[in-house]
C-alpha positions as CSV (number, residue, x, y, z in Angstrom):
1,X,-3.3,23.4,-20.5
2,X,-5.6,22.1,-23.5
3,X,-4.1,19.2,-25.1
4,X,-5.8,17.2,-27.9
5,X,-6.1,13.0,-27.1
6,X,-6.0,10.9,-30.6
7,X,-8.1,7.9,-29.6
8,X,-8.5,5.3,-31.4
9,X,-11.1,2.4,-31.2
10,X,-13.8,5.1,-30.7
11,X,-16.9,4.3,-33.6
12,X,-20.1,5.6,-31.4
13,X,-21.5,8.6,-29.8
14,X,-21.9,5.0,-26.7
15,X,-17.9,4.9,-27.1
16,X,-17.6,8.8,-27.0
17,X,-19.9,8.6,-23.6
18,X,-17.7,6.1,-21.8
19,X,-14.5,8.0,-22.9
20,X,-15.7,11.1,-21.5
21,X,-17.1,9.6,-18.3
22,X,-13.5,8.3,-17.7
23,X,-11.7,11.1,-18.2
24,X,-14.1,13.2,-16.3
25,X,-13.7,10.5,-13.6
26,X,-10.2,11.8,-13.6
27,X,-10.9,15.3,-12.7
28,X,-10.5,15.9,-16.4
29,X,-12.9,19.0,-17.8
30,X,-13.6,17.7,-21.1
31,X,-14.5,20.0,-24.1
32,X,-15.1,18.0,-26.5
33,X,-15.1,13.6,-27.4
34,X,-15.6,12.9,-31.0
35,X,-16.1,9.2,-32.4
36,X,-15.7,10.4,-36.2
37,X,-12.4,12.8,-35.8
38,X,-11.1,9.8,-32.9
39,X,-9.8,12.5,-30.5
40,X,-10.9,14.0,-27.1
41,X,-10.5,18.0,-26.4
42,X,-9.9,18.4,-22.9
43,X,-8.2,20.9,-20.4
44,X,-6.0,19.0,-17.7
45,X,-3.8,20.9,-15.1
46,X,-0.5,19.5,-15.8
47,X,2.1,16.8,-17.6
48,X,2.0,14.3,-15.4
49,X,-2.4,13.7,-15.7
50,X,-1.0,12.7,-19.1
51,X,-0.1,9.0,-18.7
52,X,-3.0,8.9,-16.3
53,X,-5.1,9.5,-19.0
54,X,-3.7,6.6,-21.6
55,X,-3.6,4.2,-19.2
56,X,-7.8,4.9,-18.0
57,X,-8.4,5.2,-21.8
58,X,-6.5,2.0,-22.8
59,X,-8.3,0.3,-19.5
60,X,-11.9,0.7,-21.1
61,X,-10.9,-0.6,-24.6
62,X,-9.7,2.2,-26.6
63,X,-6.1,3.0,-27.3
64,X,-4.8,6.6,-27.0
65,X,-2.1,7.3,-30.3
66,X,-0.9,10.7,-29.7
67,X,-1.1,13.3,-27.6
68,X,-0.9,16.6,-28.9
């Protein structure tokens, strides 16, 4: 399932880096992280990696707004 991540906090292509690090640390296969739209593209396998991924996000010092 593809699923847009709103981040927000992100204002580097460093903070884009340690954003998709973490998610890919999670098993998550990561399209796209961008700093200047402050949202991650990614593919994940179900709803419940969901909550995984806000809390590993919020963990490194960014802040996940939506989910879409």
């Amino acid at each position: 399932m593809k699923i847009i991540i709103r981040i927000e906090g992100m204002s580097c292509s460093h903070c884009e880096k340690r954003v998709e690090d973490t998610l890919e640390e999670l098993g998550v296969d990561v399209n796209r992280v961008s700093a200047i739209d402050g949202q991650a593209e990614v593919i994940i396998d179900g709803d419940t990696m969901i909550e995984k991924i806000k809390e590993s996000v919020d963990d490194i010092g960014y802040h996940v707004i939506e989910v879409i």
